[in-house]
C-alpha positions as CSV (number, residue, x, y, z in Angstrom):
1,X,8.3,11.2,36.6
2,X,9.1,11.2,32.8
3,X,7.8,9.4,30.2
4,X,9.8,8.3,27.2
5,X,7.9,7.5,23.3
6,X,10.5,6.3,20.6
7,X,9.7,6.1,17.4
8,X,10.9,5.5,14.0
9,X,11.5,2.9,10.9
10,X,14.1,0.6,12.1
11,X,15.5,-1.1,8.8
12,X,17.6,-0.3,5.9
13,X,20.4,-0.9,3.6
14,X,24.3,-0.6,4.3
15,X,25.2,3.7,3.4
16,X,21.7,4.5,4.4
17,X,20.1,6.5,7.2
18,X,17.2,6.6,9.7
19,X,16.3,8.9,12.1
20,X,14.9,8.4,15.7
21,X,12.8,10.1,18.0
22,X,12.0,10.2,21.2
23,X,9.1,12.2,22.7
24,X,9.2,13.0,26.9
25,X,6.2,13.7,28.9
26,X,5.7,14.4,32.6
27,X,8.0,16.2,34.6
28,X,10.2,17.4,31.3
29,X,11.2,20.5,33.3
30,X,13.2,18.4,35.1
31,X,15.1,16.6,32.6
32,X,18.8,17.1,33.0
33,X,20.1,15.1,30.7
34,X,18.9,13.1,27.1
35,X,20.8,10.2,25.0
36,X,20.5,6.9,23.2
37,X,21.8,3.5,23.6
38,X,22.3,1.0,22.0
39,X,22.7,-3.0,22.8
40,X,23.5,-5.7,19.9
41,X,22.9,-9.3,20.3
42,X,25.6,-10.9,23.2
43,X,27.2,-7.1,23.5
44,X,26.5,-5.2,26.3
45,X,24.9,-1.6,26.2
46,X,26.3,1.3,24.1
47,X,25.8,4.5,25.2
48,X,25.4,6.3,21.7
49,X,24.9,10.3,22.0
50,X,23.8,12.4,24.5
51,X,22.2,16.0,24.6
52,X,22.8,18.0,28.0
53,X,19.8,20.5,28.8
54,X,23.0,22.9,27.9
55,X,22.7,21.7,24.5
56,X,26.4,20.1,25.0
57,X,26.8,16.6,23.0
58,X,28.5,13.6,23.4
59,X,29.4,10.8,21.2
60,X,30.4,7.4,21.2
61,X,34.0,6.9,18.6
62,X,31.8,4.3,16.4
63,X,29.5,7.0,15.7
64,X,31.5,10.3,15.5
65,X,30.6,12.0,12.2
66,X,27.8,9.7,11.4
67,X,25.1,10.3,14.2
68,X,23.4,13.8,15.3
69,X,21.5,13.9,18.4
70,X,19.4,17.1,18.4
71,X,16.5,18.0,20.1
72,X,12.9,20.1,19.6
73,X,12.5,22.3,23.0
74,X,8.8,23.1,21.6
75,X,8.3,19.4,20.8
76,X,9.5,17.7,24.4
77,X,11.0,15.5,21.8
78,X,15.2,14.1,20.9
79,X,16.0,12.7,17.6
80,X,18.6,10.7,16.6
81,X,19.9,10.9,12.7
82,X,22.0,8.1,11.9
83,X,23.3,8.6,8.3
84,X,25.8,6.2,6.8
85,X,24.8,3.4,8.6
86,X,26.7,0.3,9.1
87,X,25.4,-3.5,9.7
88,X,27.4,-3.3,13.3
89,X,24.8,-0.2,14.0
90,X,22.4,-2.9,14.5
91,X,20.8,-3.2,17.8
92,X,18.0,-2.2,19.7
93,X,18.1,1.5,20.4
94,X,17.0,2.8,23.7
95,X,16.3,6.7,24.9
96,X,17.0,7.4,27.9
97,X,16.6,10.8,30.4
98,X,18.2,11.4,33.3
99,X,15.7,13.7,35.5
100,X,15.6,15.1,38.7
101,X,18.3,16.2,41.7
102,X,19.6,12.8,42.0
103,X,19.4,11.9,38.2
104,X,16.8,9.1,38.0
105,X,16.2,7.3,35.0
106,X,13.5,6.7,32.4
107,X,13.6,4.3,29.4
108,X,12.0,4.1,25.7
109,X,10.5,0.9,24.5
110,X,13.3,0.5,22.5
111,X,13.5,0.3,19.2
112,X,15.0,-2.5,16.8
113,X,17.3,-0.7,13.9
114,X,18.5,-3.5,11.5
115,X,21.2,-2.7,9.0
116,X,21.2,-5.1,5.7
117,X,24.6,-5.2,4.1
């Protein structure tokens, strides 16, 4: 299995930033996949970035050009930089990993990032 540790100071004012991180243990040889998401108050989940174990990224349009997912191979650990923040980038941000042949799934705690306008 893998285990997922976020951390990170969640608030801040509109044009700032904040970076993330989320440090795996267990079976991190198995990881296929890393990302964040994201889920607002009545919205449904965002999936934010994502880091394949190629190093290949993905990100949602509302986040393009502001967010960088990267990742420390010597750490076990992802981060997520989110410069230029918004007060619509509030949420509760969750890492996820996607492990294993068939993909399973592990969760962060989650993290509350609030943006103050």
């Amino acid at each position: 299995q893998v285990q997922l540790v976020e951390s990170g100071v969640g608030l801040v004012q509109a044009g700032g930033s904040l970076r993330l991180s989320c440090a795996a243990s267990g079976s991190i040889f198995s990881i296929n996949a890393m990302g964040w998401y994201r889920q607002a108050p009545g919205k449904q989940s965002e999936l934010v970035a994502l880091i394949s174990i190629s190093g290949s990224t993905n990100y949602a349009d509302s986040v393009q050009g502001r967010f960088a997912i990267s990742r420390d191979n010597a750490r076990n650990t992802v981060y997520l930089q989110m410069n230029s923040l918004k007060p619509e980038d509030t949420a509760v941000y969750y890492c996820n990993a996607l492990w294993g042949q068939d993909d399973f799934e592990s969760w962060g705690q989650g993290t509350q990032v609030t943006v103050s306008s």
